[in-house]
Structure formats: C-alpha cells, structure tokens
C-alpha positions as CSV (number, residue, x, y, z in Angstrom):
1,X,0.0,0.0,0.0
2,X,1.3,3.8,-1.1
3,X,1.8,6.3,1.9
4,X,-0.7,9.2,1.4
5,X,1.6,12.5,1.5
6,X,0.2,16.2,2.3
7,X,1.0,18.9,0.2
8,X,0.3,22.4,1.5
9,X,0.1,25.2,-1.2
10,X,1.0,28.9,0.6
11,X,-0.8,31.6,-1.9
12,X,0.0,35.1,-0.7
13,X,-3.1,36.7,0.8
14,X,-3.5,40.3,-1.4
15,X,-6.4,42.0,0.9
16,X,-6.4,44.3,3.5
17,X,-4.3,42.6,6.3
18,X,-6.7,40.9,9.2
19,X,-5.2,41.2,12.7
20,X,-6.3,38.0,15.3
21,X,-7.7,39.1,18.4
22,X,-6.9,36.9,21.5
23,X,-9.7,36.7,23.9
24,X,-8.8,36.6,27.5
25,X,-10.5,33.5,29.5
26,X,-13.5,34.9,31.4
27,X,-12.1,33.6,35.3
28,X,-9.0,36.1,34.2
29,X,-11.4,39.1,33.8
30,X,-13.5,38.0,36.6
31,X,-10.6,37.4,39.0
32,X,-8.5,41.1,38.2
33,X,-11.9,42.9,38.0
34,X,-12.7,41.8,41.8
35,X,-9.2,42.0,43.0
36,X,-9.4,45.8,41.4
37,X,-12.4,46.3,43.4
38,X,-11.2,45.4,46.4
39,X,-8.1,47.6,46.3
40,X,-10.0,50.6,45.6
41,X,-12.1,49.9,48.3
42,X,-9.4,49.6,50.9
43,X,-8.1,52.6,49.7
44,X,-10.6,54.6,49.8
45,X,-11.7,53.2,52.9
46,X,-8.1,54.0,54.6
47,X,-8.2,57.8,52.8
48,X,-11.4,58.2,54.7
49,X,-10.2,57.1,58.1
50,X,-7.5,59.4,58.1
51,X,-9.4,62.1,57.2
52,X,-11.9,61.1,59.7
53,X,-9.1,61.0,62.5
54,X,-7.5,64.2,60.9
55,X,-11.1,65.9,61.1
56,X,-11.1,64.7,65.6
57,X,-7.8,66.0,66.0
58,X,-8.3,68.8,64.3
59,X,-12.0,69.4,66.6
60,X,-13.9,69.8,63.3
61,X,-17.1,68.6,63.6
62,X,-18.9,69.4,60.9
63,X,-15.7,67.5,58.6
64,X,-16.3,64.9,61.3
65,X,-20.1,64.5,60.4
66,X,-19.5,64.4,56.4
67,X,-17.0,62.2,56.9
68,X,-18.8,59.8,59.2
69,X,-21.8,59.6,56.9
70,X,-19.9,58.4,54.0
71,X,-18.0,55.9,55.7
72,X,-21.4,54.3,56.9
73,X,-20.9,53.1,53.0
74,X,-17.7,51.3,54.0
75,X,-19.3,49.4,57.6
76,X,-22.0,47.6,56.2
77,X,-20.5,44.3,56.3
C-alpha cells in the first residue's frame, strides 16, 4: 500500500491585512476585576479614616459628620 503524502500550497493573501484578536479567559477578567475592586475599596476606605481622624484632632465637627456619613458606606459588612 502507497503512503498518502500532504502537500500544502502557501498563496500570498492580497487583501487588506486581518489582525487576530486573543480573547482573554472569562475567570482572568473575573478574577482582576474583583481584586481591582477590592483595592480601591481599601483605599478609599483607609483615605477616609485618616481624614476622619485628621477631622477629631483637628476638633472639626462638621468634617467629622460628612466624613462619618460616607464611611457608613464602607461598615455595612
């Protein structure tokens, strides 16, 4: 019996040139979209408790009261 051979033929593509796009695995998006969450939380959270503690020592209480009512955002847990 003859072995069957492959040829491959390369013709040169003359269009406008097509570039692949690679899409990233959903877990990958899900995993750096929560993880980028979560820092901006802390940080925001740890921005407002220093201005929170800034706004006591400095005896401001109306910063003190603005302050404390958006950090009520941050406690719900």
């Amino acid at each position: 019996m003859k072995k069957q051979k492959l040829v491959y033929h390369y013709y040169r593509y003359n269009g406008k040139v097509l570039q692949a796009k690679r899409e990233i695995p959903y877990e990958m998006k899900l995993t750096s979209r929560m993880l980028l969450d979560e820092l901006c939380f802390t940080w925001k959270k740890t921005r407002l408790e220093a201005a929170i503690n800034q706004a006591i020592d400095n005896g401001n209480k109306e910063a003190f009261l603005r302050l404390s009512k958006e950090y009520k955002h941050f406690i719900w847990e």
